[in-house]
N, C-alpha and C positions, 0 to 999 in steps of 0.2 A: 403355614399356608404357602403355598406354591402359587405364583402368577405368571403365564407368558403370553405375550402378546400375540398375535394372530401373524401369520405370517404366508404367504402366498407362492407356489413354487413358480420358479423363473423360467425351467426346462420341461418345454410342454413334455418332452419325451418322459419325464419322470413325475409325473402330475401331482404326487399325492407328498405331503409333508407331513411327518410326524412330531406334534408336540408334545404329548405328556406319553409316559408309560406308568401306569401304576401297577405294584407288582410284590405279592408280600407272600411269602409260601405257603400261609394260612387262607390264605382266600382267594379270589378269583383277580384277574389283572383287567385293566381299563388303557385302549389305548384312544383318544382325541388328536385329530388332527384335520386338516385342511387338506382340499384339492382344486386342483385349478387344469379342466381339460379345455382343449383346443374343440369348435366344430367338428364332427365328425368321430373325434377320437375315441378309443374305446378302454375303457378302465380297466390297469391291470388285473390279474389275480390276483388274490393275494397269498403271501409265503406259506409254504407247506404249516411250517408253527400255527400260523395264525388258520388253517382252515376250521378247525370246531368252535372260534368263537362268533358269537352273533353279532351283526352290526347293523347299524342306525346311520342312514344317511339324511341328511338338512338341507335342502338345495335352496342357496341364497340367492344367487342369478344364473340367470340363462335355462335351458333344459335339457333334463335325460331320460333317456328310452330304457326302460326296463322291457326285458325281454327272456320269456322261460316257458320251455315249451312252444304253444302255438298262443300263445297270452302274453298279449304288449301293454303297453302304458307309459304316460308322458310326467314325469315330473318335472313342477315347476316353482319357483321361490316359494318358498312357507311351505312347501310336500315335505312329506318324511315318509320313509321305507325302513325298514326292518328284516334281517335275514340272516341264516344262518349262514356262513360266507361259502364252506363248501357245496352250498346249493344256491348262491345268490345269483339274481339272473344275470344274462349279459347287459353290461351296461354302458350305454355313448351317449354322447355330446352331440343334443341338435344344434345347437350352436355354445359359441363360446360358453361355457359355465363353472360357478364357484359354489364349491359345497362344501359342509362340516360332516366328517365322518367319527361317529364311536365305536370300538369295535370293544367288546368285554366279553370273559369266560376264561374258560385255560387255554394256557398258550403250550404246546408241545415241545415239549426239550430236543437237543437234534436225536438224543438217545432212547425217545418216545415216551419219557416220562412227561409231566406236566412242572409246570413251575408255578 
C-alpha cells in the first residue's frame, strides 16, 4: 500500500500538484492530485498525453465556473464533474478554491503509443 499525504501548490502560477500516478502496461493509468487556484484564475490544460483520459474533479473550497459552449455552471464544495479532458470545459476560480482532481484512461506516449 502506497500513502501520501495531501499536499497544496505554493505557486498560484502552477496550481495543480500531482501525487500518485498509477501505471502498469496491462491496464489503464490513474493520476490523483490536488489544486489550489487563485480568484479569477483559469485552469491549465492539460498535456497533450494526458488529453484522452477522463477526469473527476472534487471541489473542497471555494468555487468554479465550468464553462462549454454557451452552458455555464458554478461548482461548489461537495460538487463533482466529470469529463473527458480533451473536451473538458473551460474552467476558473470564482474565488480562492481547492479541489481534488482524478484523471484515469491511457495516457499517450510522446511517440503516440499508449502506455
Amino acid at each position: 500500500m502506497h500513502v501520501k499525504s495531501l499536499e497544496w501548490a505554493e505557486d498560484p502560477a502552477d496550481p495543480l500538484v500531482q501525487h500518485y500516478c498509477f501505471s502498469d502496461p496491462a491496464a489503464d493509468s490513474a493520476i490523483v492530485g490536488t489544486g489550489h487556484a487563485s480568484s479569477g484564475q483559469f485552469l491549465p490544460l492539460p498535456e497533450p498525453s494526458l488529453a484522452h483520459m477522463r477526469e473527476i474533479i472534487v471541489v473542497l473550497a471555494g468555487s468554479l465556473s465550468a464553462q462549454r459552449g454557451g452552458d455555464s455552471l458554478v461548482l461548489k464544495p461537495g460538487d463533482s464533474a466529470s469529463a473527458v479532458l480533451h473536451r473538458r470545459p473551460k474552467l476558473q476560480a470564482l474565488e480562492d478554491s481547492k479541489f481534488l482532481y482524478i484523471r484515469f484512461g491511457r495516457r499517450l506516449l510522446p511517440d503516440g503509443g499508449d502506455d
